[in-house]
Structure formats: structure tokens, C-alpha cells
N, C-alpha and C positions, 0 to 999 in steps of 0.2 A: 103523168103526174108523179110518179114515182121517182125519173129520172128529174124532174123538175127538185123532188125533195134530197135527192142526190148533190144536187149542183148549188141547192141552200146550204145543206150542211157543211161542204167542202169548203165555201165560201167563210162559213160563219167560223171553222177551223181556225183558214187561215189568218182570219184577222184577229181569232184568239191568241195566235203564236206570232202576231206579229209581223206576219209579211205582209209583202208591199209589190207588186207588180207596175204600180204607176208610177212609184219615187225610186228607182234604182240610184246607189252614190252615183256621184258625177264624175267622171274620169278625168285624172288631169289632164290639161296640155302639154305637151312636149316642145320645149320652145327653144329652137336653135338661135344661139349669141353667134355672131358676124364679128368676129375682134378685126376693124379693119386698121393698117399705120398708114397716117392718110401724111405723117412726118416725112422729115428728108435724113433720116438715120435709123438703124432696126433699134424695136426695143426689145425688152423681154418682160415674161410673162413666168411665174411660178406654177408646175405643175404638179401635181403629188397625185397619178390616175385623174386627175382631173385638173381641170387652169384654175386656178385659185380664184374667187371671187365671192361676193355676199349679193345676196336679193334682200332687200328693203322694201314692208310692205308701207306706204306713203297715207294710208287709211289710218284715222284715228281712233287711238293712238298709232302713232309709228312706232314699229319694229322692227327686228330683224326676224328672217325666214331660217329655220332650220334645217338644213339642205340635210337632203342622202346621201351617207357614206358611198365613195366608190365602190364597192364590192360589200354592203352590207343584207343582211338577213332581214327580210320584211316578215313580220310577225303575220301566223297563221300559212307561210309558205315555205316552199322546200327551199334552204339556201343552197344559194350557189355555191359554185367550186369555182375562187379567181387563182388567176395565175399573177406572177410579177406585172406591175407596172413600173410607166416610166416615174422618176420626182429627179426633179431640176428644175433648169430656168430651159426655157421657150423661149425661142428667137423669130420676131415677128418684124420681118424686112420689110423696108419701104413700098409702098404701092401694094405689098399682097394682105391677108388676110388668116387669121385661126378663127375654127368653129369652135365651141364648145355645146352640148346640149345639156337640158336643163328640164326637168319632170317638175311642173307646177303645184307641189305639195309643199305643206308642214310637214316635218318627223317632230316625231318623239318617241325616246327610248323607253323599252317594257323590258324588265326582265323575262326570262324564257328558262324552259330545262336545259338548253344548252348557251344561257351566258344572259345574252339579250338581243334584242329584236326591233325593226325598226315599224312603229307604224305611220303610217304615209296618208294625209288626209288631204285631198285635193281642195288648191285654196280658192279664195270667191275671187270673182272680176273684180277686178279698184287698180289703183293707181301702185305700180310698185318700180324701183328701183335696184340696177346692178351697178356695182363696183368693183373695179377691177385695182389691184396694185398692177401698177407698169414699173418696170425699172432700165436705170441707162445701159446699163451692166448685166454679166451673167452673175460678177462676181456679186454688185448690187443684191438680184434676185434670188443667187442662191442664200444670203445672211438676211433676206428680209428686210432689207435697209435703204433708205433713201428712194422709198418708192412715191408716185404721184397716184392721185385717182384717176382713172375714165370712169365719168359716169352715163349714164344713161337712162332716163325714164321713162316706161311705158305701160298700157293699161293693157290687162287681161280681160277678155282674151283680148290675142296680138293676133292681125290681119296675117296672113298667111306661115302663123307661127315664125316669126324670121325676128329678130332684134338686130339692127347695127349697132355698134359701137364702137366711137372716133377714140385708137388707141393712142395717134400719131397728135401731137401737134400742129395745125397747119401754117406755111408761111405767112 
């Protein structure tokens, strides 16, 4: 009985502070983009630590998705130490193929004691959308210019975490 009034109290604690053992957040998906040139010419692709691109949630309203900095500080964790990355234009030849991966959150920026912090809320299933600038050129891709869309749309989650996208125009 005793241990019975033990395992009430701890209970009745918990749910005074708030905790939760059945509803843990939901982790995102890590969803790898497949940039495939399915064209008969290379294009490119802007990279700055990561291939430039926007997710679009298709859910109403639509929006855009606030993507994570390359190398930023997630609020409440130890930030990293990054080293140099590549920025340029990406060359993506006919017939092959870039990965890019892609952490299925919103950010939003929090101030912090040392600047600011990213916090990352894992998004819901629904219908969302990526965009890629392609361009013909490096010269193109390096000035941001003259570029076209690939789009692609797909709903969370994504069967085997994988997304294609047609970068190439085909004949």
C-alpha cells in the first residue's frame, strides 16, 4: 500500500510539472532531394553549404518554410564548430544526379546570450513543395540570374524519405 501511495504521488508530480510520457515532440524527417538532369546539356545549381532552394507548405494558407541555417545554433544546444564551406554554382551533367538533405522543420530565430538561436519545430504531414533555381550557366548561377524553376511536389511524410526532382528538361 505504501509503495502503491508512492507511485500516486510521483504520478500526480508529474502531471503537476507537466510532463508527458505519452506525447513526446515528433521528430522530423530527414528527407533527401534527388536533383536529377534528365536534359541533354549540364546545368547549375547555386550552392552556399547547401544547393539553394525553398520548401513550400501547399496547406492553407500557403507558405514558405523557414529552412536551417548551414551551420546554425539550435536554441537550448551546444553549437557547433563549422569549418569553411563550398558557395558557387554546382554543375549537374546530363544523365547524373545531386543530393541535397533537408530536416523537415520550421525555424525561427530566438535571441540567445550569445547572438541567436535557431528553434526547429518539426512540420505536420500535408502537401508541400520544393524549388530549385537551375541555371544555364555558372556565370548565370553565380549572379543569380536568369534562372528557371524545378518544381516538385510532395506530401509528408515521403515513402522512403527520397524526393526526385526533374532539373533537366526532357526532349
Amino acid at each position: 500500500m505504501k509503495h502503491l501511495a508512492s507511485i500516486l504521488a510521483t504520478a500526480t508530480l508529474m502531471a503537476a510539472c507537466g510532463s508527458s510520457t505519452t506525447n513526446p515532440p515528433p521528430q522530423p524527417a530527414t528527407i533527401t532531394f534527388q536533383l536529377h538532369n534528365d536534359g541533354q546539356s549540364t546545368v547549375y545549381v547555386f550552392e552556399s553549404c547547401q544547393i539553394d532552394f525553398t520548401i513550400t507548405s501547399l496547406a492553407d494558407p500557403v507558405h514558405q518554410i523557414a529552412l536551417e541555417g548551414a551551420c546554425a545554433c539550435a536554441c537550448g544546444e551546444v553549437c557547433p564548430v563549422c569549418g569553411p564551406c563550398f558557395e558557387g554554382a554546382r554543375d549537374v551533367a546530363s544523365g547524373t544526379m545531386a543530393t541535397e538533405s533537408w530536416n523537415a522543420v520550421n525555424v525561427t530565430v530566438e535571441s540567445s546570450p550569445t547572438g541567436s538561436c535557431e528553434r526547429r519545430i518539426a512540420l505536420p504531414d500535408g502537401p508541400y513543395r520544393i524549388d530549385v533555381p537551375v541555371y544555364a550557366s555558372q556565370v548565370d548561377a553565380m549572379a543569380h540570374t536568369s534562372a528557371r524553376t524545378a518544381s516538385q511536389s510532395f506530401t509528408l511524410p515521403v515513402s522512403g524519405n527520397t524526393v526526385d526532382v526533374a532539373l533537366g528538361v526532357s526532349p
